[in-house]
SEZAKOL-491071 format. One record per residue: residue in three letters; x, y, z of N, C-alpha, C in turn. Coordinates in steps of 0.05 Angstrom, whole numbers, plus 32768, in hexadecimal, padded with zeros to 4 digits. Each point is the difference from the previous one (the first is absolute). Layout:
<atoms>
alaXYZXYZXYZ ...
</atoms>
This chain:
<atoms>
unk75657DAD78708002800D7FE67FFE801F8002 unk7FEC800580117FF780208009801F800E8002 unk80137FE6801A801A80178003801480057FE5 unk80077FEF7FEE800B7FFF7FE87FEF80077FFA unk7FE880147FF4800180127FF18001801E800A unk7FFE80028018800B8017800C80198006800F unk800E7FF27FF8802380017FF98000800D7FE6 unk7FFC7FED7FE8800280007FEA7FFB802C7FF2 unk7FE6800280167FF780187FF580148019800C unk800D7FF9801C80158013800D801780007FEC unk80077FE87FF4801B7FFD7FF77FFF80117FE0 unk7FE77FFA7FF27FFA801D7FE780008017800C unk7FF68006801C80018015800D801880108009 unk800E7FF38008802180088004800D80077FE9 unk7FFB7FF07FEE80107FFF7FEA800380197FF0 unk7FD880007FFC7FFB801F7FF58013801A800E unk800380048017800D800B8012801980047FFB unk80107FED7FFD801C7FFD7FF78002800B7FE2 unk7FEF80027FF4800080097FE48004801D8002 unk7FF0801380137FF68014800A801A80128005 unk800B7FF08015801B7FFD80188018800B7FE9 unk80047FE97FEE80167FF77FF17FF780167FF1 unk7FF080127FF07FFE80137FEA800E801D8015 unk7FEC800980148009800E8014802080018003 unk800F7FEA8000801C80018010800D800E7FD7 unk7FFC7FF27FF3800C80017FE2800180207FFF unk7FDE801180028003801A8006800580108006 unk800D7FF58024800F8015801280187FFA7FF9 unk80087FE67FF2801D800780028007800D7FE8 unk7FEE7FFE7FE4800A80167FEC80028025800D unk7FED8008800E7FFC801B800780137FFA8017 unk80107FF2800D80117FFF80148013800E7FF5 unk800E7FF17FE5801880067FF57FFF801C7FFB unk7FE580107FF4800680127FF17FFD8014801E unk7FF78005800D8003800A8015801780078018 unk80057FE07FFB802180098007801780047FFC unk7FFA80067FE1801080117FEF7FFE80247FFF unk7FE87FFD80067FFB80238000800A8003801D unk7FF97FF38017800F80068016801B80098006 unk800A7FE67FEE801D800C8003800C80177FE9 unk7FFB80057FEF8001800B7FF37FFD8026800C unk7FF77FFD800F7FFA801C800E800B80058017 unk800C7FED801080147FF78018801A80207FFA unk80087FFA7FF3801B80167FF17FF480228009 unk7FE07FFE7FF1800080197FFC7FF7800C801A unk7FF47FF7801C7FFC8004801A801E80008009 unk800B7FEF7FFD801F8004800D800D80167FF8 unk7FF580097FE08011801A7FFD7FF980198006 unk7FE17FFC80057FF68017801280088005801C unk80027FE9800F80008005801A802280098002 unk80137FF57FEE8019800F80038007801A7FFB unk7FE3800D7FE8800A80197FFC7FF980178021 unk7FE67FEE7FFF7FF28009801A800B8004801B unk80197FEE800880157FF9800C800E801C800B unk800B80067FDA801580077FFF7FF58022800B unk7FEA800A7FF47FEA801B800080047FFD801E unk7FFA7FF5800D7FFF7FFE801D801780108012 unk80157FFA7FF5801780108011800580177FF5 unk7FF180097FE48004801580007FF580178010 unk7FE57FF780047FF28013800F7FF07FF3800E unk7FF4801C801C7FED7FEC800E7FE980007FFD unk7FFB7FDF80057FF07FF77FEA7FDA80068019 unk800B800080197FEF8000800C7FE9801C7FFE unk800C800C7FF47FF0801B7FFB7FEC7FFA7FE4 unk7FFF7FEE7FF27FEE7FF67FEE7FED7FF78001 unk7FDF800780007FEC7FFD800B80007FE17FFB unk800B7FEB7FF17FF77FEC7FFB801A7FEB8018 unk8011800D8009800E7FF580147FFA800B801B unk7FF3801480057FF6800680217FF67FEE800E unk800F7FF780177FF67FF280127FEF80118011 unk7FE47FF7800E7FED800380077FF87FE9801F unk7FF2800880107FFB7FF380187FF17FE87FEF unk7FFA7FE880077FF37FE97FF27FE18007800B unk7FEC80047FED7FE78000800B7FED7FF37FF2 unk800D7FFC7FE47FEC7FF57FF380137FF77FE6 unk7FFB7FE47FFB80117FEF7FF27FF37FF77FEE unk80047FFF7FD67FFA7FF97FF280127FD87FFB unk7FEF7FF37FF680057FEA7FFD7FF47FFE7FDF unk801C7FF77FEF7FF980057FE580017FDB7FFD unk7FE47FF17FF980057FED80007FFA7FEA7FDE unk801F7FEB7FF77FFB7FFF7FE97FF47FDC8001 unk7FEB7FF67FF57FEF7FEC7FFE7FF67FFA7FE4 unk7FEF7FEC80017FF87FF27FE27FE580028004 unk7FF97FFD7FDF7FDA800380017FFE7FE18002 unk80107FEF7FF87FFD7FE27FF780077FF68013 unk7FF17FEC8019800B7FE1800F800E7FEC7FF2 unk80007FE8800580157FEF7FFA8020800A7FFA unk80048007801C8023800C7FF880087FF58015 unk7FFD7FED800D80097FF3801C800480118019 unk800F800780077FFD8017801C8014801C7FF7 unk7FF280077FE58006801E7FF47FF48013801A unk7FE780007FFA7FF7801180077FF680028028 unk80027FE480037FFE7FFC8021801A800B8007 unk80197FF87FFA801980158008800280128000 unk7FF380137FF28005801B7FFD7FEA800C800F unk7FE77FF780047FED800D800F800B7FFD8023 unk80067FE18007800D7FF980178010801B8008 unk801480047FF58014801D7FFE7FEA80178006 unk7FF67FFF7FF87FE9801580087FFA80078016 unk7FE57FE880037FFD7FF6801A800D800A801B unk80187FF67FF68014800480178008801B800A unk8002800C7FE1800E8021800B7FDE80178003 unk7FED7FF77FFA7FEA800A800F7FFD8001801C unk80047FE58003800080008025800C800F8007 unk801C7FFA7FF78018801080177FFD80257FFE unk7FF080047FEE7FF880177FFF7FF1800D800C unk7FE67FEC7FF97FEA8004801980058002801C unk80187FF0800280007FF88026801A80238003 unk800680047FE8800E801F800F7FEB80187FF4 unk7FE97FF780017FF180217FF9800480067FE7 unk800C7FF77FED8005800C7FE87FE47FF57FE7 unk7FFC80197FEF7FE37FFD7FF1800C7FF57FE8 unk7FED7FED7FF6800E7FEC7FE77FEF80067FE8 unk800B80077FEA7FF880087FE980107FF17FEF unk7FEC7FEA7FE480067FED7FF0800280087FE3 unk800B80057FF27FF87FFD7FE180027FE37FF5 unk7FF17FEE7FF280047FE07FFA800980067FE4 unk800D7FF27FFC7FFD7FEF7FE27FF67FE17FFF unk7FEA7FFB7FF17FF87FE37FF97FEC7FFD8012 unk7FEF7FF87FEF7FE27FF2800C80017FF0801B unk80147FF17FF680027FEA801F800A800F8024 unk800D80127FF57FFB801280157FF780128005 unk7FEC800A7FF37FEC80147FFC7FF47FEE8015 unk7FF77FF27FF77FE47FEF800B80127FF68029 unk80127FFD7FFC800C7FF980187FF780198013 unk800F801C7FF67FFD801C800F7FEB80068003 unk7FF17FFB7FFB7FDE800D7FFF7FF47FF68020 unk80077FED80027FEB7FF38012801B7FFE8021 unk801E80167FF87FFF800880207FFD800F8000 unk7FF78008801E800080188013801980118005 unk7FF88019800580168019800B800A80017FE4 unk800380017FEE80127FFB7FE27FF580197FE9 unk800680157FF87FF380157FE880077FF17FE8 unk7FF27FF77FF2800B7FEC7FE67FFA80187FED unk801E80157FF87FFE800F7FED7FFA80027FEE unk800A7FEA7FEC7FFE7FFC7FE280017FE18001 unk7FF77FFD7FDF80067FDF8001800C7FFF7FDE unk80087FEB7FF7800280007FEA80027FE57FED unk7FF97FFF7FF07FFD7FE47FFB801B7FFE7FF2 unk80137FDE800180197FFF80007FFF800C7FE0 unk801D80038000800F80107FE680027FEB7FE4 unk7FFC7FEA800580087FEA7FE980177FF67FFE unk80057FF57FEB801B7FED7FFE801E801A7FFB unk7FF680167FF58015800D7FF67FFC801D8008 unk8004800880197FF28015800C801A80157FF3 unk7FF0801D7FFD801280137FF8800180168019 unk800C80157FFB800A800F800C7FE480198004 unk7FFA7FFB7FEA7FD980157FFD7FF47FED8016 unk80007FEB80027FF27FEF800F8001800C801C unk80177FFD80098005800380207FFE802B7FFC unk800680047FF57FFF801E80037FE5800F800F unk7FEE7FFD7FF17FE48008801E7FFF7FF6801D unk80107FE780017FF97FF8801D801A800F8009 unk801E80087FF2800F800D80137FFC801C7FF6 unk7FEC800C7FF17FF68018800B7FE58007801A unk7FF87FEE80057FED7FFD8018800C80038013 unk801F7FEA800580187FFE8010800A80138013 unk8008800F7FE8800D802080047FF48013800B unk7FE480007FF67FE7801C80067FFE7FF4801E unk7FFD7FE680087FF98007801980177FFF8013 unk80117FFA7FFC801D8006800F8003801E8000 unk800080127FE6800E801E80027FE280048016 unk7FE880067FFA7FE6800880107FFC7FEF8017 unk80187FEE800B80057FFB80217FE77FF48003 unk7FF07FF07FED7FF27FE8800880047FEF8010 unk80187FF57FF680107FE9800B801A80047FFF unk800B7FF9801580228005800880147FEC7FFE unk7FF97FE67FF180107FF07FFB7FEF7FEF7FF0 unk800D7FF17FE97FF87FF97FE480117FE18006 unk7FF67FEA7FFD80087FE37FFC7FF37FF67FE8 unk80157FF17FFA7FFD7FEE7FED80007FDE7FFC unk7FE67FF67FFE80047FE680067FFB7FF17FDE unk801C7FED800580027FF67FDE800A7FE7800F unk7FFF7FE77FE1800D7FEA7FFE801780017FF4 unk80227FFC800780157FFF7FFE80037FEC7FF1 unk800B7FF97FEA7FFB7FE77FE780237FFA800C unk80097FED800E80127FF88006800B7FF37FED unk7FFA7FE77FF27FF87FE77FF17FEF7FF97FF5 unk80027FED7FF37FE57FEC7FF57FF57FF38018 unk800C7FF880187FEC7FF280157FFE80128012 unk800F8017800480048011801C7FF5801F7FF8 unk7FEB8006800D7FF1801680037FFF80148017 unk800880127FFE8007800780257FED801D7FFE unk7FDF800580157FF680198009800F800D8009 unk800180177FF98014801580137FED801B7FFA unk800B801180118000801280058017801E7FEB unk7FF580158003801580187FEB7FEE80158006 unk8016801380147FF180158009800B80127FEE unk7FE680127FF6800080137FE88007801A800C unk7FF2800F800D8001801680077FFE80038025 unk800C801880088011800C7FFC800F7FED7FE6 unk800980127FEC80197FE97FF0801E7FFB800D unk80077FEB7FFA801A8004800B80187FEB7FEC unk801480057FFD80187FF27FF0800C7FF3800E unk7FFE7FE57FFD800C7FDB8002801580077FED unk801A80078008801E8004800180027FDE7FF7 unk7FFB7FF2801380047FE07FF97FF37FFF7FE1 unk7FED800980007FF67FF67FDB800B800C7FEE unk801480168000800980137FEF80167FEA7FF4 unk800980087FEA80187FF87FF4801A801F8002 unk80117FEF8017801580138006801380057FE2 unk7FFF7FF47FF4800F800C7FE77FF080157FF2 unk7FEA7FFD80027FEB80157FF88000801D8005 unk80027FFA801E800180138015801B800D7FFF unk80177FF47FFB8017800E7FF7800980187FEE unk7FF27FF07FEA7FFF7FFF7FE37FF080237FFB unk7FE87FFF80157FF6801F7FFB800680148015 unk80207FFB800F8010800F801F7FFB801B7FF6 unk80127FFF7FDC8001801A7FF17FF0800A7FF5 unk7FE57FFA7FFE7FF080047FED7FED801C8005 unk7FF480167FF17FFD801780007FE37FF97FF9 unk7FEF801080137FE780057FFF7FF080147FF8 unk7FEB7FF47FEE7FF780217FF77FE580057FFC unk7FF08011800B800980188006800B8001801F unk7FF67FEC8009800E800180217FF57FE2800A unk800E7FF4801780007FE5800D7FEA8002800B unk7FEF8019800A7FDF7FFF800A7FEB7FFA7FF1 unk800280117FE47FF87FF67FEF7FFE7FE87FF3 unk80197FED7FFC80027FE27FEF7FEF7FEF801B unk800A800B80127FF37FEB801C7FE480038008 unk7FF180197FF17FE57FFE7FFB7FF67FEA7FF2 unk80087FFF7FE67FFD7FE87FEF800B7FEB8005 unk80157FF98002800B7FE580077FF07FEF8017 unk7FFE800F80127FEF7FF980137FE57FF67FFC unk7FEA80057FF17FEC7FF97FF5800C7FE67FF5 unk80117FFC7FE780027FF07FFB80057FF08008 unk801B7FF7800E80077FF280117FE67FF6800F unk7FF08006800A7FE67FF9800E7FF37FF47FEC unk7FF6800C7FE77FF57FE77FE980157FEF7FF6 unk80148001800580137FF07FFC7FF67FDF8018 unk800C800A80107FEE7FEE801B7FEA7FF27FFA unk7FF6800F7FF17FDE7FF180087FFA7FF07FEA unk800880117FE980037FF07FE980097FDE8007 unk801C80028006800C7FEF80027FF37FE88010 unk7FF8800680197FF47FEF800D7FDD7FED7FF2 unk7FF3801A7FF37FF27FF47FF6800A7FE47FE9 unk801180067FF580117FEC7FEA80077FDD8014 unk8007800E8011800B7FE380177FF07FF88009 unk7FE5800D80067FDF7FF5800B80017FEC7FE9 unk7FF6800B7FEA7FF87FF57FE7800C7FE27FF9 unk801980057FFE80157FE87FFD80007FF28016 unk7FFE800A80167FF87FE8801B7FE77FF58004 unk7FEC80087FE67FE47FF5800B7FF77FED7FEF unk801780047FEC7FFE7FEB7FEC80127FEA8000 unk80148001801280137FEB800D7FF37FF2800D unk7FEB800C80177FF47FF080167FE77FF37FE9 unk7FF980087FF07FE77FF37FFF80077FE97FE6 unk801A80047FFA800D7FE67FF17FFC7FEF800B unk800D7FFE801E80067FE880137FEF80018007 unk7FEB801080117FE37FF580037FED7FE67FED unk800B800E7FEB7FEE7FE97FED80117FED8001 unk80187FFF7FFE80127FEB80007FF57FE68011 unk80088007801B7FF47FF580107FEA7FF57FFF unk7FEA800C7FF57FE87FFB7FFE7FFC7FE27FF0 unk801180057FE47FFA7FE87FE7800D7FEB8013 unk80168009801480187FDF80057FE27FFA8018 unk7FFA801680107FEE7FEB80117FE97FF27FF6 unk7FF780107FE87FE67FED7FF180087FE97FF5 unk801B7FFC7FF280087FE97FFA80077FE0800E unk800180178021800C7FEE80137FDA7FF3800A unk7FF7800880047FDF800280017FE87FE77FE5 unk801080117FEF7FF97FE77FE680147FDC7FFF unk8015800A801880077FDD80007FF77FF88017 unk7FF2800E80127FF77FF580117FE27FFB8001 unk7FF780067FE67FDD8000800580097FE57FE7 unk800D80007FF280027FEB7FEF80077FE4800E unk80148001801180037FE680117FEB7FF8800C unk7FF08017800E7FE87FFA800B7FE77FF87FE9 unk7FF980027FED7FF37FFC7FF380067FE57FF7 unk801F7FF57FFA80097FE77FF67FF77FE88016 unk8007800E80137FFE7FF180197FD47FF28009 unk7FF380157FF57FF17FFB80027FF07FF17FED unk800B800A7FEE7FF57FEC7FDD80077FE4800A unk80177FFC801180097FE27FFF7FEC7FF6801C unk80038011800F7FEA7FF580197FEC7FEF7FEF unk7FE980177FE87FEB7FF8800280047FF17FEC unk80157FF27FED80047FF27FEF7FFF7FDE8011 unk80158005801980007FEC80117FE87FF28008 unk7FEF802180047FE67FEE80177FE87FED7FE5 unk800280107FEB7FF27FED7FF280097FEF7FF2 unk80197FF87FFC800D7FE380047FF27FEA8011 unk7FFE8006801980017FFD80147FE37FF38007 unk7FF080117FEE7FE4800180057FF47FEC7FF0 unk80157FFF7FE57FFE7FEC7FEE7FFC7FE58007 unk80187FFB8011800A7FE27FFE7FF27FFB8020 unk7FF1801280037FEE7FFA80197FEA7FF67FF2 unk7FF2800E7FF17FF17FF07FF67FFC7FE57FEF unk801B80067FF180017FD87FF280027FF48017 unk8013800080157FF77FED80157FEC7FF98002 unk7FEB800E800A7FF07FF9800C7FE57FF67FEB unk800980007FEC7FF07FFA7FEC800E7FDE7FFE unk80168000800380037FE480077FEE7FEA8019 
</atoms>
């Protein structure tokens, strides 16, 4: 009897769980949709920067711009984007992994590593390595991050690139591929440089003739900034929308395995109700016997 009722108590126990599971998935997938709508929705306006950006490029050189000087590598910023919230399935283990990785290879060439985080979950990750300056931290941006949002962390960015803090600026984000496909990558910020491949060549055509004013040094002062909150912006948007993809199917997963769990504690429970239904049958007609 003892084991049917502690079946009985796992199987309310699971259940509750799946209730839990199943509200969680309903949630991520409403803030999924709306997230990856704002994602794409902003896709256009990075593409049209990096084409104007493109195009600024051949006009002049661009290497004489404190925010494009290349510099000997001595000390490398790692801009990294994360969640305050677990249950996102391997959101945030992928992106730190990425980390991980390009710390080493850094370490093992002498180069000094300097972090800014976004999100608790990797706040709490960076703290506790070694060799690492954990600059800033920030707690994540929310469902509908703005442009004021990311703006202090890419003025932190900047100040320590022009004041030769750090000589090379990375960017580590979640790439929202799909609804099932999430890809860590990498996006090196500064030195800046123009991905020709991401431009839209009709774009780039479109402004061959186009007249600058007061001068192409000047617009490429500004454009350039932007284009960089353009970037970051953007990637924060594809974090966001990828962390709520993963933690759809996290829960997903979760309710089909509790379900799969609740038919197996139930067979086992059936199975045992009938055992001990059997044995005192059993026990019964043992005793009229013998009362015969």
């Amino acid at each position: 009897m003892a084991n049917t009722i502690t079946l009985k108590r796992r199987i309310g126990s699971v259940k509750n769980t799946k209730q839990i599971t199943k509200a969680m998935e309903l949630v991520a997938a409403s803030k999924m949709r709306k997230t990856q709508d704002s994602a794409h929705a902003s896709r256009p306006y990075r593409i049209a920067a990096t084409s104007l950006l493109a195009r600024l490029s051949t006009m002049t050189d661009v290497e004489q711009h404190p925010l494009y000087q290349k510099r000997p590598l001595k000390c490398k910023l790692y801009v990294v984007i994360t969640s305050d919230r677990g249950l996102a399935g391997a959101y945030n283990a992928n992106i730190l992994r990425l980390l991980t990785r390009s710390i080493i290879n850094d370490q093992n060439s002498n180069i000094q590593v300097k972090v800014a985080i976004i999100g608790k979950q990797g706040a709490n990750f960076v703290k506790r390595l070694q060799g690492v300056e954990v600059l800033a931290t920030y707690n994540a941006f929310g469902d509908k991050p703005s442009a004021n949002d990311v703006r202090p962390l890419l003025q932190t960015i900047i100040e320590q690139f022009k004041s030769k803090s750090v000589d090379d600026v990375e960017l580590l984000y979640t790439d929202l591929k799909s609804n099932i496909v999430q890809e860590a990558k990498n996006l090196l910020l500064l030195p800046a440089r123009f991905d020709t491949s991401e431009a839209d060549q009709d774009k780039v055509t479109a402004l061959a003739n186009a007249t600058f004013e007061p001068s192409v040094e000047a617009v490429l002062d500004g454009v350039t900034e932007r284009l960089l909150e353009a970037q970051l912006w953007q990637a924060t948007l594809e974090s966001v929308a990828s962390e709520h993809s993963m933690r759809m199917l996290a829960m997903k997963n979760a309710t089909d395995n509790a379900s799969e769990l609740i038919d197996d504690l139930t067979l086992a429970f059936n199975t045992a109700r009938q055992a001990s239904i059997t044995q005192e049958l059993a026990e019964i007609t043992g005793g009229t016997e013998a009362m015969k």
